[in-house]
C-alpha positions in Angstrom: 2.3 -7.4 -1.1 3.2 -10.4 -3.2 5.1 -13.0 -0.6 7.3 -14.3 -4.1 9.8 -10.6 -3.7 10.2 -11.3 -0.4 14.1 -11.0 0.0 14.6 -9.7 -3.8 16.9 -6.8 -3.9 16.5 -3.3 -5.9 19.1 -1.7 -6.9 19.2 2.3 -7.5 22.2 4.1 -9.5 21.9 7.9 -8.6 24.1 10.0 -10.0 23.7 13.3 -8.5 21.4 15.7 -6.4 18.8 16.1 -9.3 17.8 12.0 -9.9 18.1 11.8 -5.9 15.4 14.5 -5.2 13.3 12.4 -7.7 14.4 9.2 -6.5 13.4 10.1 -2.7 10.0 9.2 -2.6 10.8 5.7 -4.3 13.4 5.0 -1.9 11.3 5.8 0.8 8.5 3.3 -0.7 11.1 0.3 -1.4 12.1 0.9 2.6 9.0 0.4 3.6 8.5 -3.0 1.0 9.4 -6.5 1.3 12.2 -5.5 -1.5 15.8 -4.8 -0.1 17.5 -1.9 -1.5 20.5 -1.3 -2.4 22.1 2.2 -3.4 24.3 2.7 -6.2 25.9 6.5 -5.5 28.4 7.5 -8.2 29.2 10.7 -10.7 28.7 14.5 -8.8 27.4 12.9 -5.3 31.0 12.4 -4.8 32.6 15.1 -6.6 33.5 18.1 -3.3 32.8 20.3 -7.2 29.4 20.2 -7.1 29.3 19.8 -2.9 29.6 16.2 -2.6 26.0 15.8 -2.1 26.5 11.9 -1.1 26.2 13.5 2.5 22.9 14.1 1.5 22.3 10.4 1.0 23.6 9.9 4.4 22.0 12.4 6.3 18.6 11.0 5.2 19.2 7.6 6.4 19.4 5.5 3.5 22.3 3.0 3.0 24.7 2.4 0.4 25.8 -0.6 -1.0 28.6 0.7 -3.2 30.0 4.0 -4.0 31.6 4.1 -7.9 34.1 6.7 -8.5 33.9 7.6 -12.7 34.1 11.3 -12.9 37.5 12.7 -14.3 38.0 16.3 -13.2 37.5 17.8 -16.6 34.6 18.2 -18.9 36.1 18.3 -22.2 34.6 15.8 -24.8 37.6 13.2 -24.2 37.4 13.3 -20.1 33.3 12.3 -21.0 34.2 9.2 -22.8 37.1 8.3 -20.7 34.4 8.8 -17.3 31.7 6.6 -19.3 34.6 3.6 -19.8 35.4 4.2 -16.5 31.7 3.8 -15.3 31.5 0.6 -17.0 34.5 -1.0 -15.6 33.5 0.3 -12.1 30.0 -0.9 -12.2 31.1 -4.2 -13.9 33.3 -5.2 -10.7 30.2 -3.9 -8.4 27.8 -5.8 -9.7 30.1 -9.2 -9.4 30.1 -8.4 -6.1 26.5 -7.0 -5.9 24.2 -8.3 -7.9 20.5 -7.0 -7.5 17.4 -8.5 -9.2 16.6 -5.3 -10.8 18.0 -2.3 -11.6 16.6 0.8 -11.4 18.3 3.6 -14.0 16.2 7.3 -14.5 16.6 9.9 -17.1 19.6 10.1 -19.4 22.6 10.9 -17.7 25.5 9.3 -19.1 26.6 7.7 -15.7 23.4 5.9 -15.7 24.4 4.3 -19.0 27.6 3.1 -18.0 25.6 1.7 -15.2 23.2 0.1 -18.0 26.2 -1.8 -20.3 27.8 -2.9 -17.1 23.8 -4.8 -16.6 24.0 -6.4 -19.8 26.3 -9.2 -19.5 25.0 -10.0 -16.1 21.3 -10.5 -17.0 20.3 -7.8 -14.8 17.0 -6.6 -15.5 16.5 -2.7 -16.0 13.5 -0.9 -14.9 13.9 3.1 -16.5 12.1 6.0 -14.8 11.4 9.3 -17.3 12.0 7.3 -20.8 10.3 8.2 -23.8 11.2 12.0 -23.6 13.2 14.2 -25.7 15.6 16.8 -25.4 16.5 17.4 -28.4 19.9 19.6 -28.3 21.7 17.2 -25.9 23.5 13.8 -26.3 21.2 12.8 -23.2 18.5 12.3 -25.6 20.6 9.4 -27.8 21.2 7.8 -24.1 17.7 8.1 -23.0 16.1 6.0 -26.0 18.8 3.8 -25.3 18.5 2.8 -21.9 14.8 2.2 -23.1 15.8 -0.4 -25.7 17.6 -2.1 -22.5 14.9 -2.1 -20.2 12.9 -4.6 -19.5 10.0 -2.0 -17.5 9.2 1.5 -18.7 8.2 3.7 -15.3 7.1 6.8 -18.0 5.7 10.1 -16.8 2.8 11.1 -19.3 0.6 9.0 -21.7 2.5 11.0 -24.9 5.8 9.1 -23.6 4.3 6.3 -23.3 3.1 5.8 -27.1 6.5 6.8 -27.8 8.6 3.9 -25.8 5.1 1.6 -27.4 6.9 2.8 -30.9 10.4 2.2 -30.3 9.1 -1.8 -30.0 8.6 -2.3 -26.3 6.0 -4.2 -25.3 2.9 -2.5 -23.9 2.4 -4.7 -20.5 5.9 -3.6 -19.7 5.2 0.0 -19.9 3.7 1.9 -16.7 2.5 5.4 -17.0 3.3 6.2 -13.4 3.4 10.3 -13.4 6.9 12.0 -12.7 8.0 11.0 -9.5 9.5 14.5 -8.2 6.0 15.3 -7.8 5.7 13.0 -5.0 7.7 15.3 -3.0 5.4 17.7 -2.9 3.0 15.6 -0.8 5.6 15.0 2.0 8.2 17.9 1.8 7.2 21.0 4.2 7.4 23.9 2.1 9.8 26.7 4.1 8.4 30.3 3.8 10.1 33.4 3.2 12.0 34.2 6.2 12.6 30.2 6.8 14.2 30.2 3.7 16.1 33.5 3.9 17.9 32.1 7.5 18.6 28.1 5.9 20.6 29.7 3.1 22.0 32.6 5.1 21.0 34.9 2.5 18.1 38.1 2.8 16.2 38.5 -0.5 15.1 42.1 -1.3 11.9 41.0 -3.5 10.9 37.8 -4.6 13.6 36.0 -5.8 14.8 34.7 -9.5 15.9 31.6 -10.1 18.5 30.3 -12.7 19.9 27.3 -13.6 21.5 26.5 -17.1 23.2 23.4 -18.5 25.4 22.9 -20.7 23.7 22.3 -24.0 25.9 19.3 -25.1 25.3 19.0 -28.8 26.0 22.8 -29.4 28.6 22.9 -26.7 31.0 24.7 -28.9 29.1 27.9 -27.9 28.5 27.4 -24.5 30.2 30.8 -23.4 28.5 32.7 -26.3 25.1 30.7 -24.5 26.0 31.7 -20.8 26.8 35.9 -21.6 23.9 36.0 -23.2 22.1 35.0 -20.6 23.8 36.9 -18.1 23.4 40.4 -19.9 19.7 39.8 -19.9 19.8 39.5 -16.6 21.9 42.5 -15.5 19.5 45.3 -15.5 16.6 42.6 -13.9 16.2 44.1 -10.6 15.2 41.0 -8.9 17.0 38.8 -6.6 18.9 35.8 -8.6 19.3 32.7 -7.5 21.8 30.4 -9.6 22.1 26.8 -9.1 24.9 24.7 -10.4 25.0 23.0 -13.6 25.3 19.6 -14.6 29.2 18.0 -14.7 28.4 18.1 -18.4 30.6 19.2 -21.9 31.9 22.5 -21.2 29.9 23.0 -17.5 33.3 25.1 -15.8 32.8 27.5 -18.3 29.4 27.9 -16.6 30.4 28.1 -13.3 33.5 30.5 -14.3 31.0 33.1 -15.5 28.1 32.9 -13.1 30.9 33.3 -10.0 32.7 36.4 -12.2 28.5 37.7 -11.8 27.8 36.9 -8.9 31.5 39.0 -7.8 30.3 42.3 -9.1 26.2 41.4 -8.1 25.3 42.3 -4.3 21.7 40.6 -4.8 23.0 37.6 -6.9 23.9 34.2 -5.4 25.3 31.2 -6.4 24.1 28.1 -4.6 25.9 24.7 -5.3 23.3 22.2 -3.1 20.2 23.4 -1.9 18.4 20.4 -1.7 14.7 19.2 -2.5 13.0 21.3 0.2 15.0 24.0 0.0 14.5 24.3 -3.8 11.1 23.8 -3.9 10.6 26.4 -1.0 12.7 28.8 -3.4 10.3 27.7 -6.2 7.7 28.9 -4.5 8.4 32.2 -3.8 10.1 32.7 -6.7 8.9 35.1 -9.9 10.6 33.6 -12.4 12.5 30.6 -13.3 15.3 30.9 -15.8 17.5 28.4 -17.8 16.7 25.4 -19.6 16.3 22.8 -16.9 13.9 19.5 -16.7 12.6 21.2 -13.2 11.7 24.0 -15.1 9.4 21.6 -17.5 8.5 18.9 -14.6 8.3 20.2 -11.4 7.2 24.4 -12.5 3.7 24.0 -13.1 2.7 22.9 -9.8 4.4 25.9 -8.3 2.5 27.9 -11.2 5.9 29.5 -11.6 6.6 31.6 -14.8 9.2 29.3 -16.7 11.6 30.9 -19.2 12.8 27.8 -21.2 16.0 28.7 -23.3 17.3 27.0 -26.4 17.0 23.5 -27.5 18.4 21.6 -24.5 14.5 20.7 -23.2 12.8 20.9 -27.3 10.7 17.9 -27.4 9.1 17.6 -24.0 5.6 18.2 -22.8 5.3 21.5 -21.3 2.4 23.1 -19.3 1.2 26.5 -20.2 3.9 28.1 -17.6 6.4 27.8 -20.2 8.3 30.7 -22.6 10.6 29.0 -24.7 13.2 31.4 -26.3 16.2 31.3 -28.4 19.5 32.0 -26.5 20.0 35.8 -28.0 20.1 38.5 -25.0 17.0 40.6 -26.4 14.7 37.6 -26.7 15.4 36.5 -23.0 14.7 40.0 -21.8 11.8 40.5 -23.4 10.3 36.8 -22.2 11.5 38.1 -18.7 9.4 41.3 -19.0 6.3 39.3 -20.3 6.8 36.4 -17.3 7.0 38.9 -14.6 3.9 40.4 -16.0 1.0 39.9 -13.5 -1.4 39.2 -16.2 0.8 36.3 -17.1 1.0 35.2 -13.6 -2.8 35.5 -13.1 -3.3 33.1 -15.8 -1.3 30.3 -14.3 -3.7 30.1 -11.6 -5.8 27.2 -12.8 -3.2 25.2 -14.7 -2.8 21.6 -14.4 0.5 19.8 -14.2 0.7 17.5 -17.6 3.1 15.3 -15.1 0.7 13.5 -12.8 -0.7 13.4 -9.3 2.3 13.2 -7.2 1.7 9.3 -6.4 4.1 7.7 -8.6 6.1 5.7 -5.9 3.4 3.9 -5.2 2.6 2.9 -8.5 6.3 1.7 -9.6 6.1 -0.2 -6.3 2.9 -1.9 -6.9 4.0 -2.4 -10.5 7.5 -4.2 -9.1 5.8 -6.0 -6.6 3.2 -7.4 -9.4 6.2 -8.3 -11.8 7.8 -12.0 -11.7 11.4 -11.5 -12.8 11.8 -14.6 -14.2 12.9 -15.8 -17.8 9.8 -14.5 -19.9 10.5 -10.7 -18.0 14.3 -11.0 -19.0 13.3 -12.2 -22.5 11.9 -9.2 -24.4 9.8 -9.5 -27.6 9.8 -6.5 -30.4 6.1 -5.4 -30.6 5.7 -4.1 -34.3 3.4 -1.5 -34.6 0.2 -1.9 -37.3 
């Protein structure tokens, strides 16, 4: 590597136990770098809600530099706004103490933009994994496109996202089309079978397992319970094994979590898992029949599992999906009968070629190399609109 980022730090925000899993391979790459890292945690890692998963962080070894407390416990629209000022205040006296070269920001969480306007004023460079994408029934879209406009390097996980940050002005020799870095995982991560899985999560699975995980949609939350019962009435009479995973601390997530627990009360073969981790998830993935809900793993990570994919609603409209994917409205009947066509082993058979339209699983390496090639000196902080011809 280049001797000129010897000693240059990289910092990371992370948010919670979905950017981390995605994040893992990277950090794992910048360990192993002349870079130094250091570890933003914030939002649901430290929430004991959503399992405090910030033990995670600590279990595998990596260090933090600062942990930023944001999240008020309440998800209404007004507790949102008051966690992102928060976030901003908090990151704003971190980074006085903690400066790092370069920021490192993924997705379109709104704890990663606090992270982003707290940058600003101290001519932090941002580097922005996953931009380009939309998602077209949630606020995380308007944040995503964003946090592009503030980056200074675009880390972007197809070609079709790439064009699109190109449009919004940004220069093409920022712009790296690196693959999703998730992937990665799946080139290092043991895959538990059955019965491995079955004794990690304490749990015996009479057929192969469903799994579901729903977000709040957060431009339509105003029907988030009409959403969730729905969803839960097409699963009653599934006869599988279901697997729920928590949802995101977004607009109107407790109503969620209220009606998945009143399910899984009156379900003997439904469970409701708060953590389970990269391995374990991606073990659960791969046993699994079906995937229900409308989650990014369920676009991104799915098609290397060749796992059936029942997308619902708007939440994930506007992103590249592989040939796994159903999408469906939120109405009961419509989700039944996509559950009746994924389970269908002509479906299945005809995942068994697919490719995944989310790269090779060696991203890390290529948002290393591209650091490590980068100068961050007044011409990278400087950014030029690019008009398009």
């Amino acid at each position: 590597m280049d001797d000129n980022q010897n000693g240059k730090t990289i910092g990371v925000v992370t948010t919670s136990r979905s950017d981390y899993g995605i994040y893992f391979p990277i950090l794992k790459k910048i360990q192993e770098s002349p870079f130094n890292l250091k570890l933003f945690v914030t939002g649901m890692h430290l929430s004991p809600e959503f399992d405090k998963t910030i033990d995670n962080i600590t279990h595998d070894g990596f260090p933090i530099a600062e942990t930023i407390e944001m999240l008020l416990s309440s998800d209404s629209p007004d507790a949102i706004s008051k966690s992102m000022g928060l976030g901003i205040i908090a990151f704003s006296q971190c980074f006085t103490k903690k400066r790092p070269d370069i920021l490192i920001v993924l997705g379109d969480r709104f704890e990663m933009y606090s992270a982003v306007i707290a940058a600003l004023p101290y001519k932090i460079p941002i580097a922005h994994i996953h931009g380009g994408e939309i998602t077209q029934g949630a606020i995380d879209d308007v944040i995503r496109h964003s946090i592009t406009k503030h980056s200074h390097l675009h880390f972007v996980s197809t070609t079709e996202y790439a064009r699109r940050v190109h449009q919004m002005g940004e220069e093409k020799w920022r712009i790296e089309v690196s693959g999703a870095p998730g992937l990665d995982n799946l080139n290092h991560i043991k895959l538990l079978n059955k019965k491995e899985l079955e004794k990690l999560l304490n749990i015996s699975f009479q057929g192969s397992p469903v799994i579901v995980t729903f977000h709040p949609v957060t431009l339509e939350y105003e029907h988030t319970e009409w959403q969730i019962n729905e969803l839960l009435s097409a699963l009653a009479n599934i006869n599988k094994p279901i697997v729920f995973t928590s949802p995101n601390a977004d607009t109107n997530g407790r109503i969620i979590i209220n009606k998945i627990n009143q399910f899984v009360n009156k379900s003997e073969d439904s469970f409701y898992i708060k953590n389970l981790g990269t391995q374990a998830f991606f073990s659960l993935m791969n046993i699994a029949s079906v995937m229900i809900g409308n989650s990014s793993s369920g676009i991104i990570e799915s098609a290397s599992f060749k796992l059936p994919v029942i997308n619902i609603g708007t939440r994930q409209k506007g992103r590249v999906k592989g040939k796994n994917v159903i999408d469906v409205d939120y109405k009961k009947e419509s989700i039944a009968k996509a559950i009746k066509n994924a389970i269908n082993p002509i479906f299945k058979k005809s995942l068994k070629n697919i490719d995944n339209p989310y790269g090779d699983g060696n991203a890390a390496e290529r948002i290393i190399q591209k650091l490590n090639n980068t100068l961050f000196d007044q011409h990278f902080l400087n950014k030029r609109f690019q008009n398009i011809n």
